[in-house]
N, C-alpha and C positions, 0 to 999 in steps of 0.2 A: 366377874370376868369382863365387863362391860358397861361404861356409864355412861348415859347421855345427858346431858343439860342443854336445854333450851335451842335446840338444832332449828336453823331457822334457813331457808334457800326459794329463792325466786327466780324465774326464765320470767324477764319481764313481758307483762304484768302480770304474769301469772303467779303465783305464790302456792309453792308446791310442798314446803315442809314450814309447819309454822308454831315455833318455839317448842319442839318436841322433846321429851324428857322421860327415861323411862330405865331400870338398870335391867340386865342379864345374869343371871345367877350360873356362878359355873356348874359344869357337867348337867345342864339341862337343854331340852329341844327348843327353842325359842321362835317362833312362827312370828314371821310381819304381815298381820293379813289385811285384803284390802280390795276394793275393786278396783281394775286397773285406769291409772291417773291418780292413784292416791297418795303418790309419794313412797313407794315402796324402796324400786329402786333407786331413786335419787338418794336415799338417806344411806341404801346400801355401798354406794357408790363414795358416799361424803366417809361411811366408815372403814372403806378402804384405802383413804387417801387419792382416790382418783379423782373426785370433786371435790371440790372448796366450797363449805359452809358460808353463809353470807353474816351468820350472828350462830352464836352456842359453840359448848365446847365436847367432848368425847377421850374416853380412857378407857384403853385396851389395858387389863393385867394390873389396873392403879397406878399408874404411872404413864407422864405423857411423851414419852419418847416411842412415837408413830414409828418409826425406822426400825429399831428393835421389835414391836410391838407385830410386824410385819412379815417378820420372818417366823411369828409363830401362827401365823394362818393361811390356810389352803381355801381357795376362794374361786368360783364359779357362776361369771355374772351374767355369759352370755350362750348360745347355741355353739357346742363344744367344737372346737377352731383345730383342724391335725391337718396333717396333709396326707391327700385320698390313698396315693399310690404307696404309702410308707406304713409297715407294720406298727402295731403297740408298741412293741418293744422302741421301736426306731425312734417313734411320737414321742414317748415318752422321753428317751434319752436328750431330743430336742430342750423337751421342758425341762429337765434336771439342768442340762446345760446353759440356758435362759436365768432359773430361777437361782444357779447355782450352790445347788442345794439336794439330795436326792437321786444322786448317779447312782449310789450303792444298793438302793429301795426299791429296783425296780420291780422284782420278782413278788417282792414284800407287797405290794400295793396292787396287785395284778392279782394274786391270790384272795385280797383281799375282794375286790370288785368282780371275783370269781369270772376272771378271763385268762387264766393260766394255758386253759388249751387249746386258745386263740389269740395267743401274745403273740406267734408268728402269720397270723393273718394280716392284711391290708384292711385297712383302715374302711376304704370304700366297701368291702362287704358285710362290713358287722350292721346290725338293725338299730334301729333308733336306741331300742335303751342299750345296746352292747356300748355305743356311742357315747351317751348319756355316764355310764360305769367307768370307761377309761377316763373322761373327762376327771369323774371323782377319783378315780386313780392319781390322775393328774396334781389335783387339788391336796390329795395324801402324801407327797412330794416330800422328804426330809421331817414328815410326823408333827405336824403344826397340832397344837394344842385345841384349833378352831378352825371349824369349818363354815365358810359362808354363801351361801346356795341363794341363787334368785331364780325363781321357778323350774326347780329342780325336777318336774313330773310334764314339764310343759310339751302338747306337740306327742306324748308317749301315749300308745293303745293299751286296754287296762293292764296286761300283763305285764310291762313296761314299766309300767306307775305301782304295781306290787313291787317288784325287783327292787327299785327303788326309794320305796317304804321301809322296805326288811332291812335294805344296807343301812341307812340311816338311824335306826332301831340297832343295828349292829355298830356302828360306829359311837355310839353315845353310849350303847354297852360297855365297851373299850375305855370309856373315860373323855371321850373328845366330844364337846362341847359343840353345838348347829343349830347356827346364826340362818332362818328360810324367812324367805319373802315368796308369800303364794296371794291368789283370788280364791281358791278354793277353801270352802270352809273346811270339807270331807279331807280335803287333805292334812288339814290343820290339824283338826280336833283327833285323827286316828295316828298321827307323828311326832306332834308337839306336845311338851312338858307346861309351855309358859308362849302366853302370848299378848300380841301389843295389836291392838286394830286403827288403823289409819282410813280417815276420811278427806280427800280433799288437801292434804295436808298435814289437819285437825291429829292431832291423835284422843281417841276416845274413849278406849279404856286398854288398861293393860293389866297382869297376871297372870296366875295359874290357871290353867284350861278349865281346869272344871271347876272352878269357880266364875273365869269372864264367861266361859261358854254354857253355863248352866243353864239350860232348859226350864222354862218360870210356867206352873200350871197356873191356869184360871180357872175362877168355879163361877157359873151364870147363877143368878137368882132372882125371882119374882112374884110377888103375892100382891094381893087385890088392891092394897094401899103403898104404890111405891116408894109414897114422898117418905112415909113413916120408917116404912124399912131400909130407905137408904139413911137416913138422920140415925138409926140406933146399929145399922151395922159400921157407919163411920168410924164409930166409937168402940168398935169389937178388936181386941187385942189379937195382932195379926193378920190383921186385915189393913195391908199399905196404901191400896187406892182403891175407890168405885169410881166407876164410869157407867152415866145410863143413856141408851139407844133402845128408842123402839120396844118400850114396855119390859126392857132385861136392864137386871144391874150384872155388869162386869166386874171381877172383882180378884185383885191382884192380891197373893195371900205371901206369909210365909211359908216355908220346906214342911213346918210341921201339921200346920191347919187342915183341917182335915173335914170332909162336906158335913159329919155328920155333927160334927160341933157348929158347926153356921147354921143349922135346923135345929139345934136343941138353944143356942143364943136365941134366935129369931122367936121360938118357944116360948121361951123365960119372959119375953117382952111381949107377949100377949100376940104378936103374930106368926101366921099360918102359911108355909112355903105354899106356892101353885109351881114352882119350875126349882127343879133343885140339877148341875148340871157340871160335870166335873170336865174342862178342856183344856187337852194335851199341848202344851204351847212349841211346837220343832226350834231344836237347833236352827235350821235354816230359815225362820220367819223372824226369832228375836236376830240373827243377822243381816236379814231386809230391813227389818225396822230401824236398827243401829244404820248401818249405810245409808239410807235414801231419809226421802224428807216425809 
């Protein structure tokens, strides 16, 4: 659906996206996560045509006719823009007429964003996410293939940010492809198919959710001779790192390794666990780790 090559943009001297490359698989949720300043929406902005890449290239559909490419996505980069005293309906009719495209959909995309019986309300009374929904209404304009969301939950109290889960869950049910750029992990990991994380710039890792965002246990271990037992569990299949602090080894495993195999190795090798310690490593600390220094 989407390829990037080496996307590279600077506010000098700042250097805000730097040789980023990464593709999008169609009909999947695709999260740009990141803490804010990380180049989120700037790359968003470069794949819509609004900013100009300083180096790399990008391809919407395989093919590099931007123009075309255009008219198949619905896109939501900023705090949803109507005017107060004007109904949905009315708003909407604006945008259709703007984006030229979408006069006939309107009912279609109101139903969708489940504001049908409030399309003749004023704009000024709907609540942040009724807001929020037209907007993606908005973005549903003439049935774009993709939808590209820059903090789509932002600013919204929780039940605001369900609403807007469920659509997005519902929209990709449908076949439509959503392009998000969030800071939230919680909201990543519970909407997104596939994700890319940006530091600084830097991009860091990217794929499937439950793979980048895997959850890595550690097991602690310690017996009376540490130097011995860290020399033969180095060497224990499945065991990718130790780390020792303070009379413990740290010890990064794989999915399968399992404590009670690390105490019968240790066994076989003539040594005797004193600390055997199985720890749960969160979601949200392997993404402190990745973001910061």
């Amino acid at each position: 659906m989407l390829t990037i090559n080496n996307i590279s943009k600077s506010y000098r001297p700042i250097q805000a996206l730097k040789n980023v490359s990464f593709d999008v698989p169609q009909g999947c949720v695709f999260g740009i996560l990141g803490p804010n300043g990380s180049g989120k929406t700037t790359l968003l902005g470069i794949l819509l045509d609004v900013l100009k890449a300083d180096g790399g290239t990008y391809q919407w559909f395989g093919n590099d006719d931007a123009v075309a490419a255009r008219r198949q996505i619905g896109s939501l980069l900023e705090t949803p823009n109507f005017y107060h005293y004007l109904s949905a309906v009315d708003n909407l009719k604006i945008a259709a007429a703007i984006k030229k495209r979408g006069g006939d959909d309107i009912d279609r995309v109101l139903d969708i964003v489940n504001l049908s019986q409030r399309k003749h309300s004023k704009f000024q009374t709907y609540s942040l996410g009724m807001k929020q929904r037209l907007a993606i209404a908005s973005a549903l304009l003439g049935n774009p293939k993709v939808l590209v969301f820059d903090e789509p939950t932002n600013g919204l109290d929780p039940a605001g940010i369900a609403e807007i889960r469920e659509l997005i869950h519902r929209l990709n049910e449908h076949g439509i492809t959503v392009v998000m750029a969030s800071h939230l992990l919680d909201e990543v990991e519970k909407v997104c198919t596939h994700v890319a994380i940006l530091k600084r710039g830097d991009l860091l890792l990217n794929g499937p959710v439950n793979e980048v965002l895997r959850s890595e246990d550690q097991i602690e271990v310690s017996a009376g001779d540490l130097v011995n037992l860290q020399a033969v569990l180095q060497h224990m299949p499945g065991i990718k790192d130790v780390k020792r602090n303070n009379g413990i080894l740290t010890l990064s495993c794989s999915d399968t390794l399992q404590p009670a195999e690390i105490n019968q190795y240790a066994a076989t090798n003539g040594i005797t666990l004193s600390h055997l310690l199985l720890k749960k490593k969160s979601l949200e600390t392997k993404f402190m780790e990745l973001t910061n220094n």
